[in-house]
VOGU-3710 file (C-alpha; in Angstrom, 3 decimals, decimal comma):
1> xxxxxxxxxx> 15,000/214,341/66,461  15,192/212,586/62,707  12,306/213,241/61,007  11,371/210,098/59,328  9,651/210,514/55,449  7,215/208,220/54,087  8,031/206,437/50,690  5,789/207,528/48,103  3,461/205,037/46,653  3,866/203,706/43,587
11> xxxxxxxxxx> 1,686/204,906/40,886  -0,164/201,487/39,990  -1,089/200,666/36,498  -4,981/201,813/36,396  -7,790/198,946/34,567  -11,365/199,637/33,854  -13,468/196,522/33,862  -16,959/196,248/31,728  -19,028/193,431/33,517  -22,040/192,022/31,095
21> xxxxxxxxxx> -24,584/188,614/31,141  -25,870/186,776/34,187  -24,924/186,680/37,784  -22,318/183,774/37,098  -20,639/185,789/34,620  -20,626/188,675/37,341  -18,664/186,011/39,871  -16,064/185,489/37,217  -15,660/189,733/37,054  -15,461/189,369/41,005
31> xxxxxxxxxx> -12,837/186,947/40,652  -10,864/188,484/37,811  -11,037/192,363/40,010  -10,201/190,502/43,296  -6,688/189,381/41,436  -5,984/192,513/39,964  -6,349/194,308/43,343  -4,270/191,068/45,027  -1,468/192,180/42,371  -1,995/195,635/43,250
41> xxxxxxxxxx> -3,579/197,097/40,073  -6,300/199,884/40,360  -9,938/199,969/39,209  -11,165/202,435/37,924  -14,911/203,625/36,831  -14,369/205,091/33,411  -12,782/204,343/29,634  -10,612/207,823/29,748  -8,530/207,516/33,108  -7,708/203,896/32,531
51> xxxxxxxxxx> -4,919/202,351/30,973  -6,339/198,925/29,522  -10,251/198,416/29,503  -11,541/194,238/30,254  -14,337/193,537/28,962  -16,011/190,153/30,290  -18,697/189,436/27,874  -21,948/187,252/27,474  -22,589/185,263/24,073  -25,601/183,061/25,298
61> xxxxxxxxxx> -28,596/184,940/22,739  -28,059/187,242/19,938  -28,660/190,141/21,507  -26,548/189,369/24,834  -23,732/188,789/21,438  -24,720/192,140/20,010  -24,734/194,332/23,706  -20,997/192,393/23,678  -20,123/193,512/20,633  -21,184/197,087/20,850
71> xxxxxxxxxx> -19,894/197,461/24,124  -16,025/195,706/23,002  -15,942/198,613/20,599  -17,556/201,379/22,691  -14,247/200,737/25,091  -11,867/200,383/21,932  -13,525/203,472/20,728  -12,932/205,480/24,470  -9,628/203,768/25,368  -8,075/202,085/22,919
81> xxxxxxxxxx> -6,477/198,860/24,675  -9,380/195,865/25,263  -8,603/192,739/26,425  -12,194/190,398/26,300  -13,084/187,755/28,303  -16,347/185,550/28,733  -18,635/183,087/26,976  -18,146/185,614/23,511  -14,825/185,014/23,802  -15,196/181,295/22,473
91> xxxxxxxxxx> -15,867/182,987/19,494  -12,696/184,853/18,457  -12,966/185,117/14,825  -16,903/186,321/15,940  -14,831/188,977/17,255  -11,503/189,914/15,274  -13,758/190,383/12,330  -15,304/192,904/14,584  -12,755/194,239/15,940  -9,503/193,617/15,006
101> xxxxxxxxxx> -7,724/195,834/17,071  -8,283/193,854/20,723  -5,317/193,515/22,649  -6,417/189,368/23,315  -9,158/186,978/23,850  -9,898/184,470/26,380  -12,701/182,084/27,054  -15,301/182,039/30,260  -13,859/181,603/33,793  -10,348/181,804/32,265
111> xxxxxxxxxx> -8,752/184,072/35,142  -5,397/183,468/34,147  -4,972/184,276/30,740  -6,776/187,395/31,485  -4,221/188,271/33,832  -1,214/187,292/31,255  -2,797/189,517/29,233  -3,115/192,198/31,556  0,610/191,629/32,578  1,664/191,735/29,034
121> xxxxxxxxxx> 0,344/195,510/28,831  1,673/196,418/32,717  3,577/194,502/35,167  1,980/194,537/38,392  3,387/197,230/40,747  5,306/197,332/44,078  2,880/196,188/46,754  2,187/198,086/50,060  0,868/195,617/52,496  -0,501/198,335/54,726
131> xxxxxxxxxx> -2,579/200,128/52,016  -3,497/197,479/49,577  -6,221/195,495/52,182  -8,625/193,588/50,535  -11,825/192,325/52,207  -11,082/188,454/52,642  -13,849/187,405/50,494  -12,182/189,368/47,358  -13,834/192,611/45,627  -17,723/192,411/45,161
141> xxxxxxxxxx> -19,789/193,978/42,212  -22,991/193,803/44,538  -24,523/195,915/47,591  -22,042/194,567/50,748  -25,344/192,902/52,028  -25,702/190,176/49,079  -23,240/188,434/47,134  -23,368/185,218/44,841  -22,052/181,825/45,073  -21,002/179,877/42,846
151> xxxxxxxxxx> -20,768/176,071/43,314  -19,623/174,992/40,052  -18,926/175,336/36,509  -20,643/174,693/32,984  -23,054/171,904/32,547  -23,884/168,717/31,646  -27,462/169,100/29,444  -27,812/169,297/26,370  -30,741/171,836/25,882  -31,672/172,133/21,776
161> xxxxxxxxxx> -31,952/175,892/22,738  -28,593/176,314/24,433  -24,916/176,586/23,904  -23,740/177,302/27,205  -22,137/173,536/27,354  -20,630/174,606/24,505  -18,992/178,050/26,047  -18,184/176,410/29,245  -18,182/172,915/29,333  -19,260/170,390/30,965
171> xxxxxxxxxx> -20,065/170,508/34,784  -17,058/170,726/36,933  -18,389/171,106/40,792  -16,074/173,008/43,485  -15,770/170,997/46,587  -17,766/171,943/49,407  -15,004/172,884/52,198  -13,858/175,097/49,339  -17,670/176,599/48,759  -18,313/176,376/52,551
181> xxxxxxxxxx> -14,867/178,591/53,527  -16,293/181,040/50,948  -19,545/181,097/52,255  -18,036/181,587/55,619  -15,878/184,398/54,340  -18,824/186,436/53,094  -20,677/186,076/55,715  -17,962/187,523/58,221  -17,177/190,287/55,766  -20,772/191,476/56,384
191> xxxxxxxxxx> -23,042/189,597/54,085  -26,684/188,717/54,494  -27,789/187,309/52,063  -25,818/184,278/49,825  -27,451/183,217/46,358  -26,916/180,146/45,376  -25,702/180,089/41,512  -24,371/177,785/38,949  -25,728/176,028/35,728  -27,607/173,408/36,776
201> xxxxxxxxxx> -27,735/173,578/41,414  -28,988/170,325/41,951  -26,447/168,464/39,915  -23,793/169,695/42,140  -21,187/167,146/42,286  -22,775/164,486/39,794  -19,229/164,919/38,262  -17,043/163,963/41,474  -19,793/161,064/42,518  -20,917/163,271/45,852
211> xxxxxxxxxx> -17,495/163,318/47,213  -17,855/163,582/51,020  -15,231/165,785/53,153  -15,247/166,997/56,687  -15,889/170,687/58,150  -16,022/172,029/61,345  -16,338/168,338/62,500  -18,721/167,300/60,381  -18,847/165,248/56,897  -20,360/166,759/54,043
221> xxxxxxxxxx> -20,938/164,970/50,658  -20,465/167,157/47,677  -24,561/167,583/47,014  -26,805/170,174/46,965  -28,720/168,957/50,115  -25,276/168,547/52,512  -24,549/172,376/50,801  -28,136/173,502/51,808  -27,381/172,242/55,600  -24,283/173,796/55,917
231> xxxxxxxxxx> -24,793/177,069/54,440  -27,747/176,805/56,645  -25,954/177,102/59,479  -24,375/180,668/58,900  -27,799/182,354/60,348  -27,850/184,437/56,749  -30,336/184,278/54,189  -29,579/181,477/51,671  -31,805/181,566/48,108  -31,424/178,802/45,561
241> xxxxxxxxxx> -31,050/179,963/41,835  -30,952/177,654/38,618  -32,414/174,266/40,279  -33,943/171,716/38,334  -36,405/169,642/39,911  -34,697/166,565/40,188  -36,548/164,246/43,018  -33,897/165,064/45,093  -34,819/168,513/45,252  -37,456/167,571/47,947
251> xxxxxxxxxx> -34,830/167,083/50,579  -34,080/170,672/50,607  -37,893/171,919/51,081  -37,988/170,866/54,828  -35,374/173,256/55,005  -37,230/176,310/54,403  -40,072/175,185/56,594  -37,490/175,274/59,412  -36,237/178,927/58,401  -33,013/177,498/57,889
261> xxxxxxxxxx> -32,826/178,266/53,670  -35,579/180,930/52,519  -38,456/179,703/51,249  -37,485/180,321/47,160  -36,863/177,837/44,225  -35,928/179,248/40,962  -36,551/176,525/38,675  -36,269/176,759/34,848  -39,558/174,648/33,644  -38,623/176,329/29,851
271> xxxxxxxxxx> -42,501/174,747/28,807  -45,518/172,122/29,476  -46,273/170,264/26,528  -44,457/166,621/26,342  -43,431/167,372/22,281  -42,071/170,887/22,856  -40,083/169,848/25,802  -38,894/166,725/23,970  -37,471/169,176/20,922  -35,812/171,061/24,043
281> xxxxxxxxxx> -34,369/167,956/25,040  -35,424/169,146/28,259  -37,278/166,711/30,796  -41,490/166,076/29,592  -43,359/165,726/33,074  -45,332/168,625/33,498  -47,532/166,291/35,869  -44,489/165,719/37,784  -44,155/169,188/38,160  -47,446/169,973/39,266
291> xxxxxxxxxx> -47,362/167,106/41,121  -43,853/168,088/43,242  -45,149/172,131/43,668  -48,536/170,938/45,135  -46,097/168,863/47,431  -43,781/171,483/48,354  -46,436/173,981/49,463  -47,768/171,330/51,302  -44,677/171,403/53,610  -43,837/175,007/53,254
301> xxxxxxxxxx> -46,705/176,753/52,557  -45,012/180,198/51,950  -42,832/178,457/49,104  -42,278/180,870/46,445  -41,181/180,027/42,772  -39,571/181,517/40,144  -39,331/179,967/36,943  -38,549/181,140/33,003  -40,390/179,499/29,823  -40,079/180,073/26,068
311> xxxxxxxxxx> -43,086/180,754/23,846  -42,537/180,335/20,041  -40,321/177,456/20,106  -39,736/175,866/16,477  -43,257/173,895/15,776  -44,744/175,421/18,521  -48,291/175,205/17,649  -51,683/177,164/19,299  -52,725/174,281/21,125  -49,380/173,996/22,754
321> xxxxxxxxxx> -49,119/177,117/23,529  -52,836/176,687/25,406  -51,739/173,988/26,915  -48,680/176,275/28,574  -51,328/178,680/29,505  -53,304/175,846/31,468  -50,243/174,826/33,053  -49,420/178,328/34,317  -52,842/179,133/36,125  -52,695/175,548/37,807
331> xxxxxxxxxx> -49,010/175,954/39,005  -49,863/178,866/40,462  -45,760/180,015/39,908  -44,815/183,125/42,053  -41,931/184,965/39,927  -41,690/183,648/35,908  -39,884/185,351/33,397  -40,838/184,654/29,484  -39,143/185,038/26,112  -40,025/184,861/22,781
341> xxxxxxxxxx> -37,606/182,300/20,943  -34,749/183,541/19,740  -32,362/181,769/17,416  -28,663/180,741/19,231  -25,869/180,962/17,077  -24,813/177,177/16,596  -27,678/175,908/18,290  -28,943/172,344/17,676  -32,640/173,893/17,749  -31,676/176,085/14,707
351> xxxxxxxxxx> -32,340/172,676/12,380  -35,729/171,947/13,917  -38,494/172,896/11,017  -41,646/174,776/11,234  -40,524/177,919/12,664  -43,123/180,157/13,899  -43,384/183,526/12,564  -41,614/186,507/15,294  -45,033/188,578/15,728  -47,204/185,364/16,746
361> xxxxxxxxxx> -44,279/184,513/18,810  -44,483/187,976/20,448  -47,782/187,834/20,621  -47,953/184,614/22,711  -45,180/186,201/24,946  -47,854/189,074/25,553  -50,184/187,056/26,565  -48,809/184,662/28,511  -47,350/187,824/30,719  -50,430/189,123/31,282
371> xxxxxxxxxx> -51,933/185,966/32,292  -48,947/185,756/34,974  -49,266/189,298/35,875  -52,971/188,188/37,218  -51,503/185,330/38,981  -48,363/187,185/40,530  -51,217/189,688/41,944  -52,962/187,168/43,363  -50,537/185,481/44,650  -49,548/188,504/46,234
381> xxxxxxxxxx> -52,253/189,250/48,191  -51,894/186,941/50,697  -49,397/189,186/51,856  -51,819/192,183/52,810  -52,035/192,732/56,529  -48,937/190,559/57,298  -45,854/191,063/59,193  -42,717/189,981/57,121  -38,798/190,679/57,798  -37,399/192,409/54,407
391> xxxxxxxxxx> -33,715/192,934/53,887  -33,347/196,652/53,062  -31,417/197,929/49,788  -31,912/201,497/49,296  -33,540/204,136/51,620  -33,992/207,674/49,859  -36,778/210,676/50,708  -37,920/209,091/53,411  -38,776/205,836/51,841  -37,192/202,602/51,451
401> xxxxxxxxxx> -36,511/200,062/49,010  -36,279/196,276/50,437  -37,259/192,573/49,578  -38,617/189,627/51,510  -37,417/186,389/51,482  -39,866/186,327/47,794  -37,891/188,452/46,075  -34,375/188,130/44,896  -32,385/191,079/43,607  -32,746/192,522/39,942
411> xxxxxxxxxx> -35,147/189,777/38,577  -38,313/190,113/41,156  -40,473/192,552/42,844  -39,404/194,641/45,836  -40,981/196,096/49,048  -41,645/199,527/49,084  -41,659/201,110/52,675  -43,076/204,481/53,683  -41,908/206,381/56,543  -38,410/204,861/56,692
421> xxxxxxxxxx> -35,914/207,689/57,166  -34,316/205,173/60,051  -33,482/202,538/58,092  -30,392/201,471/56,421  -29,101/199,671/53,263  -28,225/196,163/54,492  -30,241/196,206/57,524  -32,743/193,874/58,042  -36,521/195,222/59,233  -40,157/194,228/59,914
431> xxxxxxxxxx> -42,768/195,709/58,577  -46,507/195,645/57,753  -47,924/194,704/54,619  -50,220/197,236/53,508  -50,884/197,020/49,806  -49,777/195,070/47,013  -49,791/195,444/42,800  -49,130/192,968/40,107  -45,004/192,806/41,527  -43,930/194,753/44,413
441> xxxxxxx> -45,608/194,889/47,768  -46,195/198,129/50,285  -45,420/198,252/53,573  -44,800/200,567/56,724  -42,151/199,562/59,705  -44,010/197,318/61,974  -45,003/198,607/65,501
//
């Protein structure tokens, strides 16, 4: 009988891969890893076993810049071959002057010149089509239960605070059979939960004029309502990140009263007072706002919303700031996230005058959070007692670590469950509210 001998695989050209700034930036590093495993490259988890390091950086604040910056050089300084990609990479003489020695630079969401430069270092290697499987939704950087989707690219405001427009350009949406069949993809591969991401949501496609296609027998336009019915039918969770409240945004609450998107805006207000937002170039209704929230938890009374604001804007005066405050406690806002100002490299707010000083800047930051913290307790409560389905995300000792349809990953609170040695990451569970802090609820596996 011939014996037969398998070939031996070919030893593939190894890549680490440094992923830094928001979850959009963390789609492009899914993207970028899913083609280097396509072209049969292998990932690896540390500087000294690979042979060329990526780096995809963030350049949005001066200290996303610096964490760029130190971490280029940390992988120059452990490996030796860089190639960086991202928003910092719009800023190659930034860069070079850093660190001259990088292999090459490329902007945000620039997939191929990252892999030209990869090639340029290795050629891709022999493929085996019976080892090299990849899941058909491409390599993930989160838990298999969650994943983010992107619907489009860059953005079309022009915030005084901001330079994102100008490190990724206008908006360009994807077009919905394209976001749909990804959607779909995810879902089959085993995920439960889709986020919703992109610059600005609920201008998604503004740019194509709400160009209307057909799937599974059905036409779509290109909007963020036709998006929100569709994805809606996948029977997955479906959270909305980065909306704006445009009036349109009101289509989608009916929605989560129906269980078909969870319950969850995350809506950047940024501030209250008409002047500051006007210097923001942002939009001055904080009535409206109040307004559209009283509205929304009138048709879904379990609405929860996250939002992010900026204290210490240039001019920025006590009164203002007091007049935030007010806004706060009336909105009664869920999740919010706060920053002291910080100045944007090229930034059109760097000309405004009257700066205020960094400690009373910190100071209102400090207060503002604990004025949220009371809300966010209260708001809370309303949970005690209650029976809620969480999606589970970490189970160790006995206990688990999960979130309701309030909390998205990394950025909110989570549910902590006692006595939950049979439950799984990625499962989904009910339990009983029993207690509740400032954040994070506690909770037991309902009966």
């Amino acid at each position: 009988m011939a014996s037969v001998s398998e070939p031996l695989a070919p030893i593939a050209p190894k890549v680490g891969f440094v992923s830094l700034g928001c979850p959009k930036a963390l789609v492009d590093s899914e993207r970028i890893l899913t083609q280097l495993r396509v072209e049969g490259y292998a990932i690896v988890g540390g500087y000294r076993e690979a042979d060329v390091v990526v780096v995809n950086t963030c350049g949005f604040i001066e200290a996303a810049q610096q964490e760029s910056l130190d971490a280029i050089g940390e992988a120059l300084t452990e490996n030796g071959k860089v190639i960086v990609t991202g928003c910092l990479g719009k800023r190659e003489a930034l860069i070079r002057e850093r660190h001259p020695d990088v292999l090459a630079i490329t902007g945000p969401h620039d997939y191929e010149s990252v892999m030209r430069a990869v090639h340029a270092q290795f050629a891709p290697p022999p493929r085996n089509p019976y080892m090299d499987l990849i899941p058909a939704s491409g390599v993930k950087l989160t838990p298999r239960h969650y994943a983010y989707l992107k619907i489009s690219e860059g953005c079309n405001h022009k915030c005084s605070f901001c330079i994102i427009p100008k490190l990724r350009g206008p908006l360009v949406s994807r077009p919905i059979v394209e976001v749909l069949r990804e959607a779909e993809a995810l879902v089959r591969d085993g995920v439960k939960e889709l986020l919703v991401v992109a610059q600005d949501t609920s201008a998604y496609g503004v740019d194509i004029h709400y160009a209307g296609n057909h799937w599974r027998g059905r036409e779509y336009r290109t909007h963020m309502t036709d998006l929100c019915r569709a994805l809606g039918e996948l029977g997955v969770w479906v959270r909305l990140h980065y909306v704006y409240p445009y009036p349109h945004v009101s289509e989608v609450i009916p929605l989560m009263a129906e269980g078909k998107l969870l319950p969850y805006l995350d809506i950047p207000l940024q501030h209250a007072n008409a002047r500051i937002l006007k210097a923001m170039r942002r939009p001055a209704a904080s009535e409206k706002a109040l307004q559209r929230i009283r509205e929304w938890r009138r048709i879904c009374p379990d609405l929860t919303i996250r939002s992010t604001f900026i204290v210490g804007f240039p001019g920025e005066t006590e009164q203002e700031f007091e007049e935030l405050l007010a806004f706060i406690k009336q909105a009664e806002l869920d999740r919010v996230g706060c920053f002291a100002y910080s100045p944007v490299d090229t930034a059109d707010a760097n000309a405004l005058p009257d700066w205020v000083p960094v400690e009373i800047a910190e100071e209102r930051r400090r207060v503002f959070m604990e004025t949220q913290a009371e809300i966010s307790a209260r708001r809370l409560r309303r949970f005690r007692g209650r029976e809620l389905q969480v999606l589970v995300d970490s189970v160790a000792d006995g206990a688990a670590v999960a979130r309701s349809f309030a909390d998205a990953p990394e950025i909110d609170g989570v549910v902590c469950i006692a006595d939950a040695a049979k439950l799984k990451p990625g499962q989904f569970a009910r339990v009983r509210v029993t207690g509740s802090d400032h954040y994070d609820l506690a909770a037991i596996p309902a009966a």
